[in-house]
N, C-alpha and C positions, 0 to 999 in steps of 0.2 A: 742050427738045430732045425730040424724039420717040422714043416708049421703045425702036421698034425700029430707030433709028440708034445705031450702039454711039460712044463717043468713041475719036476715034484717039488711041493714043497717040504721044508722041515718037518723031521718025525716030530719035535717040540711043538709043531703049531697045534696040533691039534689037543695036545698035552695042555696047553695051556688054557685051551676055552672051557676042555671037563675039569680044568680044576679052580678055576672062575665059575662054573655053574655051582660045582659043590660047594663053593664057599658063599653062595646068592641063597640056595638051599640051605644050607644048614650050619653056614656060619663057623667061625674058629675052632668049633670043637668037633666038624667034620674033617677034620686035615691036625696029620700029624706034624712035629713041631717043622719039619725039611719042608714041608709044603707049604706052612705060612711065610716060611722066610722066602719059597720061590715067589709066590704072588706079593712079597717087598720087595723082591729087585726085577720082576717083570716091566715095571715102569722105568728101571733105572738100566734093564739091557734088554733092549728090545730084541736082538735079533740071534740070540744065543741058549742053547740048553743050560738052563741055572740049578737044574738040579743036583750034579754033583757039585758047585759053587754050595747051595746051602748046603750039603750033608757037609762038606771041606771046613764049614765056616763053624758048626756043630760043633764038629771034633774039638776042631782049635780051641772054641773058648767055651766050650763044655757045658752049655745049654743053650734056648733061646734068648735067656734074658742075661746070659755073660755076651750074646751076640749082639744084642740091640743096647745095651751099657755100654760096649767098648768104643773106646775111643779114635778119633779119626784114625791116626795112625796107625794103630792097632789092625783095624779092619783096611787100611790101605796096604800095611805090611802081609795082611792074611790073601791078600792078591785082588783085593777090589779095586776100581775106580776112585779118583776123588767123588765122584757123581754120584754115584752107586751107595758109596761108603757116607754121603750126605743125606742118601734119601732113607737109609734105615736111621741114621742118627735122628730124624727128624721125627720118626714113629715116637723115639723114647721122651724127645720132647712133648711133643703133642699132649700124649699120657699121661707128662706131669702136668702140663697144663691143663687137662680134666681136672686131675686131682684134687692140684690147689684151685682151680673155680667152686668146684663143689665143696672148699672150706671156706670160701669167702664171705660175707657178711653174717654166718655163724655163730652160736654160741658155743665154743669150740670144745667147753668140756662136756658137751652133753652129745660129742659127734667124733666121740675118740680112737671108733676106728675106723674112721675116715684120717685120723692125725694118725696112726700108726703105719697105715696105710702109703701115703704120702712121704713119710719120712721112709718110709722101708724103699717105698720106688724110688726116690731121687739119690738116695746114698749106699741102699745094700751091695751093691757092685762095683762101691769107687776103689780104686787102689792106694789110695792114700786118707789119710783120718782129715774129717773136715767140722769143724764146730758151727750148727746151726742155732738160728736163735726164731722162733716166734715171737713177734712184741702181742701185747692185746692190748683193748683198752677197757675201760669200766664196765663192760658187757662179755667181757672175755669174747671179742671179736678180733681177728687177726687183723692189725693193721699192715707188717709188714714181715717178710722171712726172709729172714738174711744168713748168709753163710759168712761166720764174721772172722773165722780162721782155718788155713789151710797148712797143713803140717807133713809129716813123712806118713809112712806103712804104718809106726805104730806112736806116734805122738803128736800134737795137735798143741800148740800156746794158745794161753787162752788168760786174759789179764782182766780179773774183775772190774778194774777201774772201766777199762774201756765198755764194758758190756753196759754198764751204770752211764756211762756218758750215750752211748751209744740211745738207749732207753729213755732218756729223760730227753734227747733232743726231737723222738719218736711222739713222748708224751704220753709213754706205754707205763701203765699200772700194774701188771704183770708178764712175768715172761713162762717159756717152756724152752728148758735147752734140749739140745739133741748134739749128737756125733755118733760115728760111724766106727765100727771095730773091723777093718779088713782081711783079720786072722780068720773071720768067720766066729768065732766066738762072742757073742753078746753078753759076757759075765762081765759086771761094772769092776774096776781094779780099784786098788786104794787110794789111787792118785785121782780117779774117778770121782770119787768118793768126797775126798780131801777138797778137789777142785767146784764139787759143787755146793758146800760148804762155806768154801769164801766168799761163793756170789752170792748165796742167803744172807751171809753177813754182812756185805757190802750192800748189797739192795735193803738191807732192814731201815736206816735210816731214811730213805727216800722213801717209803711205805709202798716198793715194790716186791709183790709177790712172785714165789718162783715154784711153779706150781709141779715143773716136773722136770727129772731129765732123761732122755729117751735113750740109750743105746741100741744102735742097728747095725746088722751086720746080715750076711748070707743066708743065715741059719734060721734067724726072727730077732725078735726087739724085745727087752728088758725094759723096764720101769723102774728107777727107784725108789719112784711112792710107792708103787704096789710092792717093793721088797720092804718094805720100812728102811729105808735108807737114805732118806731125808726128813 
């Protein structure tokens, strides 16, 4: 090349700093959803135009946040990097890790939708039913959140015994269950129902209380206290 032809560089490069300014400017809700996912993989592909990669990754999993939920594989099969496909997975951790700091030393029923909150991020996108448990202790402060059964698409075991062992080795005075509806449907079933029932009945002895159980899904989250349904 002739020394005084300079090399051009990528149309992307300059693409990339007005949309690092606008995001210094005015923050997440200056950039539409394709433009926050390019400045998440600008760190993870330096040297490539990502902006048909984010709109591609869109489509596939049908918003931003089926794209920052899915799973390794998932965003490896939609044609990411292992690299790449670690550094958006790490956004959604992070996020839960806000969440539940900002429950921590809480009195948790007076900061419930921060608890609605938290359970909707960690579980509305899973594709399979997972039973979580908050323990508290005599100040209704979260000592511990445990996800204490993993089941298919639409069912989930869940053995009152062990949530009571599980609880009492905690030294937890009451709980709050949760689990996830992947249909997208948040409407509690009878088996819903049924099942939280027997952990009232089984926690009664021990004089733990079960203050709530939360269903989440895609759509929003249900209450069965606020349904009267416990």
């Amino acid at each position: 090349m002739p020394k005084d032809v300079k090399a051009e560089k990528p149309h992307h490069t300059g693409h990339r700093e007005r949309l690092r300014q606008r995001f210094v400017k005015g923050g997440a809700d200056a950039l539409a959803d394709y433009e926050l996912l390019e400045l998440l993989l600008f760190m993870a592909i330096p040297r490539k135009d990502v902006k048909p990669i984010a709109k591609a990754l869109l489509t596939h999993f049908g918003s931003f946040a089926g794209v920052i939920s899915a799973p390794i594989h998932g965003l490896i099969d939609a044609g990411l990097s292992e690299n790449a496909a670690i550094g958006l997975m790490s956004v959604k951790a992070s996020a839960h890790r806000l969440l539940k700091d900002d429950l921590s030393g809480k009195e948790i029923l007076s900061n419930w939708t921060q608890v609605m909150d938290y359970a909707k991020a960690t579980m509305a996108h899973e594709k399979k039913e997972h039973f979580r448990i908050f323990f508290l202790n005599k100040k209704n402060e979260v000592i511990a959140d445990e996800i204490q059964q993993s089941g298919t698409v639409d069912h989930t075991p869940v053995y009152p015994r062990e949530v009571m062992k599980r609880a009492l080795e905690l030294g937890a005075t009451a709980i709050i269950l949760c689990h996830n509806h992947p249909s997208g449907d948040p409407t509690p079933s009878a088996d819903d129902i049924d099942m939280t029932n027997q952990i009232i009945e089984a926690a009664r002895p021990f004089q733990i209380l079960v203050h709530d159980h939360i269903i989440v899904s895609k759509s929003g989250c249900n209450s069965l206290r606020n349904m009267d349904l416990m």
